[in-house]
Kinemage of the C-alpha trace (Angstrom):
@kinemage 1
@onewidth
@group {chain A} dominant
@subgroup {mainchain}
@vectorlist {calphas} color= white
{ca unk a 1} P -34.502 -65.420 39.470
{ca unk a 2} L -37.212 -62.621 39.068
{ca unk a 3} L -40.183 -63.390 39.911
{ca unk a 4} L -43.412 -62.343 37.869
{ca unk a 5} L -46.139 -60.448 40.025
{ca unk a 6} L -49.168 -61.031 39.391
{ca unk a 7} L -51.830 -57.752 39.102
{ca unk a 8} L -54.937 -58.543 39.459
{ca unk a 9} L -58.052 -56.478 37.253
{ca unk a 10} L -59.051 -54.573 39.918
{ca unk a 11} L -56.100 -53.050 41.001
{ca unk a 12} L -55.067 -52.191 37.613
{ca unk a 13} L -58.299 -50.216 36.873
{ca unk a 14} L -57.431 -48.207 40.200
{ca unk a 15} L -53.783 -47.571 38.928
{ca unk a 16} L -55.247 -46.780 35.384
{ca unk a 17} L -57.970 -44.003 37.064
{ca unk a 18} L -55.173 -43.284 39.281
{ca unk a 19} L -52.758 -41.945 37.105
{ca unk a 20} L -55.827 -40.194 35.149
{ca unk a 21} L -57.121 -38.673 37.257
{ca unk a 22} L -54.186 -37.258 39.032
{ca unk a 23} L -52.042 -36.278 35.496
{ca unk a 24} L -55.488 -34.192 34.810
{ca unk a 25} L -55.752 -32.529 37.867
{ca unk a 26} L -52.000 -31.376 37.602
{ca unk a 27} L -52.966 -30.124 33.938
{ca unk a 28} L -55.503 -28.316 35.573
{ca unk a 29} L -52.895 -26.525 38.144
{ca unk a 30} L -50.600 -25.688 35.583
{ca unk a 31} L -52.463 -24.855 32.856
{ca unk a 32} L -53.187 -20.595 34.272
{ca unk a 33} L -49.703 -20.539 34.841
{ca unk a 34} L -49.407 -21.588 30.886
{ca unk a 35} L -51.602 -19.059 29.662
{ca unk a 36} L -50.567 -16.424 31.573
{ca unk a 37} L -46.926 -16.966 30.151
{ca unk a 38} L -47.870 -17.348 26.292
{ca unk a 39} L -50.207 -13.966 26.700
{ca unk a 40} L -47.084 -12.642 27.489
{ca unk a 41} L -44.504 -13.076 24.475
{ca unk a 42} L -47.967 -12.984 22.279
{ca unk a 43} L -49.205 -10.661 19.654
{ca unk a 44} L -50.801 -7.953 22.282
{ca unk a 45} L -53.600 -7.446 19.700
{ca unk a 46} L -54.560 -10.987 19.798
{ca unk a 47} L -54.268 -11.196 23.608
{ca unk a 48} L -55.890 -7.941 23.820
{ca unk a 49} L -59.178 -9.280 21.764
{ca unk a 50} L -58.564 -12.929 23.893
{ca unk a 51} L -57.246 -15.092 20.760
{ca unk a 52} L -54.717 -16.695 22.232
{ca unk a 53} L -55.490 -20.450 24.229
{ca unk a 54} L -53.256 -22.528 23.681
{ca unk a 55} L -50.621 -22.219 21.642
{ca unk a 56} L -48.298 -18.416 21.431
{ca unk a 57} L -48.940 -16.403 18.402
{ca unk a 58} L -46.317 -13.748 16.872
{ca unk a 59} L -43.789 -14.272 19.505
{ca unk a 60} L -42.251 -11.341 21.166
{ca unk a 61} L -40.495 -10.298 24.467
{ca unk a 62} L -41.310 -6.778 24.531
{ca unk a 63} L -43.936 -6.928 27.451
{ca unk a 64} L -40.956 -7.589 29.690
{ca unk a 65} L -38.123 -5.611 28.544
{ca unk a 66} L -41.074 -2.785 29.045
{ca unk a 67} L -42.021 -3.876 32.544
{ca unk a 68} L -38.198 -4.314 33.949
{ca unk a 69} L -37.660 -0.326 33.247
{ca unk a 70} L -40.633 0.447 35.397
{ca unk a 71} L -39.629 3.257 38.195
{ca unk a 72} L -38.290 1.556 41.209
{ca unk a 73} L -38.405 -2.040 40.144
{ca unk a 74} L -35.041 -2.623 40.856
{ca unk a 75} L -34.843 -1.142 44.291
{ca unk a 76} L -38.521 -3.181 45.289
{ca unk a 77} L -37.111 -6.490 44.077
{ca unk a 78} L -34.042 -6.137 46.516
{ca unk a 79} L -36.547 -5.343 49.117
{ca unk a 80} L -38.388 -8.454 48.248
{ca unk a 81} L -35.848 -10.787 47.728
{ca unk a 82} L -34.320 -9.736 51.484
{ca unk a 83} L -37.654 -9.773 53.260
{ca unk a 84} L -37.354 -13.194 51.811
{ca unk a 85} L -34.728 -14.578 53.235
{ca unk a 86} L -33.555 -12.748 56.230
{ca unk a 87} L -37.830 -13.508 56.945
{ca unk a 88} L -38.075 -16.971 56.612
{ca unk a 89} L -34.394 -17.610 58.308
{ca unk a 90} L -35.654 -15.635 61.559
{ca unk a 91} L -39.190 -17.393 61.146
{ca unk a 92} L -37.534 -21.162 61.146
{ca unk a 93} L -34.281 -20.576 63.425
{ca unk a 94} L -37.210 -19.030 65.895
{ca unk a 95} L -39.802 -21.728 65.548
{ca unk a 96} L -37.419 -24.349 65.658
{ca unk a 97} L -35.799 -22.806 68.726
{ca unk a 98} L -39.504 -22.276 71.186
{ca unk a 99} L -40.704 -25.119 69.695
{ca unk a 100} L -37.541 -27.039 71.016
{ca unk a 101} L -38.130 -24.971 74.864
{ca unk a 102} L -41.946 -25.972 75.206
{ca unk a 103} L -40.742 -29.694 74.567
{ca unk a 104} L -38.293 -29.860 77.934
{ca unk a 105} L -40.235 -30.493 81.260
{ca unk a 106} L -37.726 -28.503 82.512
{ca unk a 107} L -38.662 -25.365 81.404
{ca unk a 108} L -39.876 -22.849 83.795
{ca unk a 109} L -43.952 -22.279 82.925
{ca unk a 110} L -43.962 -24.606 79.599
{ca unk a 111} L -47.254 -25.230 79.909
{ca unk a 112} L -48.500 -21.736 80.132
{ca unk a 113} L -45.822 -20.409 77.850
{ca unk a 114} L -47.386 -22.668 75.407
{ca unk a 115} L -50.733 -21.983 75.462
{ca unk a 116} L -49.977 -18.445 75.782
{ca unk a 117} L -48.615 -18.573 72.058
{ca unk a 118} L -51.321 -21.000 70.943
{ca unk a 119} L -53.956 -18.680 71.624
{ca unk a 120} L -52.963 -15.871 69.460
{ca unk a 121} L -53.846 -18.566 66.840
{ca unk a 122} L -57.434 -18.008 67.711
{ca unk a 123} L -57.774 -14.590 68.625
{ca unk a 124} L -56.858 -10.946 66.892
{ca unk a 125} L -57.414 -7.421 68.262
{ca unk a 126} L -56.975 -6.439 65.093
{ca unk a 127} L -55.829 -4.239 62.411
{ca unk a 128} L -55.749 -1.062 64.212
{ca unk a 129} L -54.481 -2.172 67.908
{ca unk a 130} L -51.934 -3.904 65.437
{ca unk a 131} L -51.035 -0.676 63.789
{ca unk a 132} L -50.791 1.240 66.543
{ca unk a 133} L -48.704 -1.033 68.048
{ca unk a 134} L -46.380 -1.431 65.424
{ca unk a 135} L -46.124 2.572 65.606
{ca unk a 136} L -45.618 2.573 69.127
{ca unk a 137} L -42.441 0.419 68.393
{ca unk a 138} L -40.994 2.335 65.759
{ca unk a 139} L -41.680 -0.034 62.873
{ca unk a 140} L -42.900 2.533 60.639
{ca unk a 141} L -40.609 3.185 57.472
{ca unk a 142} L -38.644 0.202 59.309
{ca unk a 143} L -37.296 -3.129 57.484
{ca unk a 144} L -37.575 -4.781 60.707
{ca unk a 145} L -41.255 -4.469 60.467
{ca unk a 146} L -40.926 -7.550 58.046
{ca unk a 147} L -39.023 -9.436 59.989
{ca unk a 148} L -40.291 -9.694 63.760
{ca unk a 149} L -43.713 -10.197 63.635
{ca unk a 150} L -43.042 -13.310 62.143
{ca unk a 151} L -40.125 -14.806 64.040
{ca unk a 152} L -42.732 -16.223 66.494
{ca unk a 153} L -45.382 -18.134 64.667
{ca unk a 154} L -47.605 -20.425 66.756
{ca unk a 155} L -48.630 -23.028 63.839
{ca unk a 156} L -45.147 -23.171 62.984
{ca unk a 157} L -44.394 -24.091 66.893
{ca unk a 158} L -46.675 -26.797 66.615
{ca unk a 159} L -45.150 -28.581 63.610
{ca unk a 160} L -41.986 -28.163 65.164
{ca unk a 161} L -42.704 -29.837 68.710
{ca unk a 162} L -44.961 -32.501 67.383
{ca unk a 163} L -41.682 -33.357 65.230
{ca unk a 164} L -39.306 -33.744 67.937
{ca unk a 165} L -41.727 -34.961 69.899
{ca unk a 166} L -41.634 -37.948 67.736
{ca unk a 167} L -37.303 -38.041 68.091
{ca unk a 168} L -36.495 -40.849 70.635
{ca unk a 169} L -34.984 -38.900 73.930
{ca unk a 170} L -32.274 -41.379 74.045
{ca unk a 171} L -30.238 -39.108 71.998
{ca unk a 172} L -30.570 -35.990 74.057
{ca unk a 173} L -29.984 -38.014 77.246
{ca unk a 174} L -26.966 -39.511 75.450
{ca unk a 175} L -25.835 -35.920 74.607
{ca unk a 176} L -26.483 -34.775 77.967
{ca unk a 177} L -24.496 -37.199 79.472
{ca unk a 178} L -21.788 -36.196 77.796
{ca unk a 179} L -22.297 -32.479 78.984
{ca unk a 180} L -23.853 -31.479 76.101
{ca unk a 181} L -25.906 -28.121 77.378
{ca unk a 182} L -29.492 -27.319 76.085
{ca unk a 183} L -28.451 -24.930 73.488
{ca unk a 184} L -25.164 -27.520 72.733
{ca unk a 185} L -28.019 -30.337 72.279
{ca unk a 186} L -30.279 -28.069 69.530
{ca unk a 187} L -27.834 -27.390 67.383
{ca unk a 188} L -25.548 -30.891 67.593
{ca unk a 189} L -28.718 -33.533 67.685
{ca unk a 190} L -32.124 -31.799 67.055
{ca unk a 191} L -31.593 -29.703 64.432
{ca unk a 192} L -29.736 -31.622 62.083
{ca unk a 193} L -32.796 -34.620 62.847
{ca unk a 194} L -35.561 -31.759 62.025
{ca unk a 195} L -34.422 -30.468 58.688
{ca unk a 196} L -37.294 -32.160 56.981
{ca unk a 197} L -39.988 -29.802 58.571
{ca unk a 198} L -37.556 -26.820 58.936
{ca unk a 199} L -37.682 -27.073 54.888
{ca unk a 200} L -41.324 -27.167 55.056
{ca unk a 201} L -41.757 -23.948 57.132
{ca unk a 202} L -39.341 -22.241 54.820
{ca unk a 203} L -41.638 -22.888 52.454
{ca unk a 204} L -44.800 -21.481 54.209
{ca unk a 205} L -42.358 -18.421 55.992
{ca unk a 206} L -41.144 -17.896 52.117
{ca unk a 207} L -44.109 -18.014 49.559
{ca unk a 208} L -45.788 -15.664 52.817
{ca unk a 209} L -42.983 -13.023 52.851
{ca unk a 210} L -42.836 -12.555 49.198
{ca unk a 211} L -46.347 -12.591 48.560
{ca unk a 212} L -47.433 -10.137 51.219
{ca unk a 213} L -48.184 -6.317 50.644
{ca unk a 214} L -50.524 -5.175 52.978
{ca unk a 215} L -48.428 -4.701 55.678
{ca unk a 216} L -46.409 -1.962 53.361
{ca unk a 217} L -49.448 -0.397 52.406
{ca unk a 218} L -49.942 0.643 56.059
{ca unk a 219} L -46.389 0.516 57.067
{ca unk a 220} L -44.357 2.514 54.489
{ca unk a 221} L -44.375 5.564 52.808
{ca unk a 222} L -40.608 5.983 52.061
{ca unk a 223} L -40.369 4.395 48.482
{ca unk a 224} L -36.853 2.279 50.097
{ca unk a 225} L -39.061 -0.079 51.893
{ca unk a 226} L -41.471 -0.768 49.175
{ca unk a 227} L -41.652 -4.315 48.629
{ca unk a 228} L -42.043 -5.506 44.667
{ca unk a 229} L -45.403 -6.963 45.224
{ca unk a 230} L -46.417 -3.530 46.401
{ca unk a 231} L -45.241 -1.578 43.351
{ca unk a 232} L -46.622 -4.032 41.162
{ca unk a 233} L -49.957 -4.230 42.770
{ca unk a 234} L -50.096 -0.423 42.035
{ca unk a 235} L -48.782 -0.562 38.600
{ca unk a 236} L -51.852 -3.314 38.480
{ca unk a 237} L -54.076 -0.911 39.641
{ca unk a 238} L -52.992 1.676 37.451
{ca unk a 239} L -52.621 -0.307 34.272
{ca unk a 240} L -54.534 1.567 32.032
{ca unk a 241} L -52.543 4.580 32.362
{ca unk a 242} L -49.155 2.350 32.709
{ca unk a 243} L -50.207 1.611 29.041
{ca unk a 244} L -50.720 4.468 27.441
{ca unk a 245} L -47.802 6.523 29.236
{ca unk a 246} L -45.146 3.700 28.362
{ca unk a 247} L -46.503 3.862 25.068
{ca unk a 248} L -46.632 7.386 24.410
{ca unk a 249} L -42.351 7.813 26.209
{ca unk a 250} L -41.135 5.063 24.163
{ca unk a 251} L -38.504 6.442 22.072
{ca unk a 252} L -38.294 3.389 19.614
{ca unk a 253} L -41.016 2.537 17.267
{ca unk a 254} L -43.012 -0.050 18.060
{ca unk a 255} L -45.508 -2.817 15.961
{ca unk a 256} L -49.082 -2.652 16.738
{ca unk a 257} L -48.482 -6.180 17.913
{ca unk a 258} L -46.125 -5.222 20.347
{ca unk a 259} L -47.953 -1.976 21.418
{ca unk a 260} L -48.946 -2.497 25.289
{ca unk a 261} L -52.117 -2.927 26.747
{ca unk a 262} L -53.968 -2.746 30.139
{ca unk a 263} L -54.593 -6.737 29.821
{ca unk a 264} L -50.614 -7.233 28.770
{ca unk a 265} L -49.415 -4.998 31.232
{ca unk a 266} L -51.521 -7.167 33.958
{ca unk a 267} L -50.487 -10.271 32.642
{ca unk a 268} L -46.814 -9.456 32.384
{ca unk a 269} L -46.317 -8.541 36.125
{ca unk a 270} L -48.126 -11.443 37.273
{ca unk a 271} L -45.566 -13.526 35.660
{ca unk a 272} L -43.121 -11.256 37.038
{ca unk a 273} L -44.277 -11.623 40.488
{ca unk a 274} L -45.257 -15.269 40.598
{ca unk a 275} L -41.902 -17.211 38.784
{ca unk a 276} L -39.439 -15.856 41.312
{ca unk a 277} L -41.235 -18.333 43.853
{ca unk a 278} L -41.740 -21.071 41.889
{ca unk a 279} L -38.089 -21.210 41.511
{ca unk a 280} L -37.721 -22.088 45.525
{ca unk a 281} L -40.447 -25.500 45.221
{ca unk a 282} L -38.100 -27.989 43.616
{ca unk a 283} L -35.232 -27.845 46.031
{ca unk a 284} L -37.616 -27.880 49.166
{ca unk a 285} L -40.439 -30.290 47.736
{ca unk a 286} L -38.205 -33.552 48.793
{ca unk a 287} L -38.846 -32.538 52.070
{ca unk a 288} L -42.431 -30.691 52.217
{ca unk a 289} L -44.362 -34.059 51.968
{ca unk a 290} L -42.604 -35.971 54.948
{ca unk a 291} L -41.775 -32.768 56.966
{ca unk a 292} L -45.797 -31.945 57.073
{ca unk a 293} L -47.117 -35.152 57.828
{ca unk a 294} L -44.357 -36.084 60.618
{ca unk a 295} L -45.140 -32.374 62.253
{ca unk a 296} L -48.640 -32.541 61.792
{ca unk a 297} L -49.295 -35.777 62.979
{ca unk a 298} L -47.801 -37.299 66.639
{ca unk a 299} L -46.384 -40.886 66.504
């Protein structure tokens, strides 16, 4: 027989603010991604003049169909979209891997191996010894320039020994036993057990790789290695002639509503640039919430 549970006032105010107060603050995260996307397939005039709020007026797709014929799109997007993954899947199969090492007593110099990595947390030399030394070893005009820097990544390190840290050694000494070797023992017991914060440094190693530009802006000159957030953020910068230069080669007529502006033009490629990532959240959020607090926190 069911049993009825009894809720007393108290705790039903708390579930009542609760709920409130968390539904508004995820109205408040979503609601620039909303109006950025209805300024998009908007009347341009009305976004232009800043009419549209809420709800899309004289719906239209022409800001993208514009913005995917932009020079070199194509060719930036692939660039993006590898950095991506061959990025993160160096970044986690090499924090997974050191943070594994600097767990076994064993290991020759763990300790100062450790704290050797640790410390680059805390201190730079900054951006020109960097670029120099990037130069130095040929990473200029280089796809391997975005891939690794980053296979080694001290925070990530962290997460990843406090996690298997917190795995009971009986199953390593079982697999050991059995003449399982170090490596043999990774990839049979531990990794399988640590997929929980792998996932969650994907995350990190991914929204990182495709948001980053900087290093392409110093690193590249050959228009092959351009990343798309690089091409976009100088489209960005250059919106106002973007507009009137897309405007004035279009060889179909087009409605004043539909004529592109600086502020549509922006608008559009931040849409561009930010969905592709969002896209990656829902299969990795089942494991973001318990892969960060297990890493972050020993017990």
């Amino acid at each position: 027989m069911s049993r009825k549970i009894k809720i007393s006032r108290g705790d039903m105010l708390f579930t009542i603010v609760n709920y409130t107060f968390f539904g508004l603050f995820t109205i408040i995260c979503i609601l620039p991604f909303y109006y950025l996307f209805i300024n998009t397939i908007s009347n341009n005039d009305l976004t232009k003049r800043g009419l549209i709020t809420l709800i899309p007026r004289g719906f239209h797709l022409n800001n993208y169909m514009q913005v995917f014929r932009l020079r070199g799109l194509g060719q930036a997007a692939f660039v993006s979209i590898a950095r991506t993954v061959v990025g993160s899947a160096a970044t986690v199969i090499g924090s997974a891997f050191v943070g594994y090492l600097v767990t076994k007593r064993e290991m020759w110099g763990r300790t100062f191996w450790y704290r050797y990595i640790i410390v680059t947390m805390y201190f730079s030399a900054g951006l020109v010894p960097w670029y120099m030394n990037m130069v130095m070893l040929h990473l200029t005009n280089n796809f391997l320039a975005y891939v690794l820097p980053g296979i080694v990544a001290p925070f990530n390190i962290i997460l990843v020994k406090t996690y298997i840290e917190s795995i009971p050694a009986s199953l390593e000494e079982s697999a050991a036993i059995d003449g399982a070797g170090t490596f043999r023992v990774f990839v049979s017991i531990i990794w399988p057990l640590i997929t929980p914060i792998l996932a969650t440094i994907a995350i990190f190693s991914a929204v990182g790789n495709w948001n980053a530009f900087t290093d392409t802006l110093f690193l590249m000159t050959d228009e092959r290695y351009f990343t798309l957030q690089f091409v976009l953020y100088r489209y960005l910068n250059e919106a106002n002639y973007l507009a009137s230069i897309m405007r004035s080669g279009s060889t179909m007529p087009v409605e004043v509503s539909q004529a592109l502006t600086p502020r549509t033009i922006q608008m559009t490629i931040s849409m561009v640039v930010i969905f592709p990532i969002l896209l990656v959240y829902p299969f990795l959020q089942r494991f973001f919430v318990k892969g960060i607090m297990i890493g972050a926190v020993k017990g």
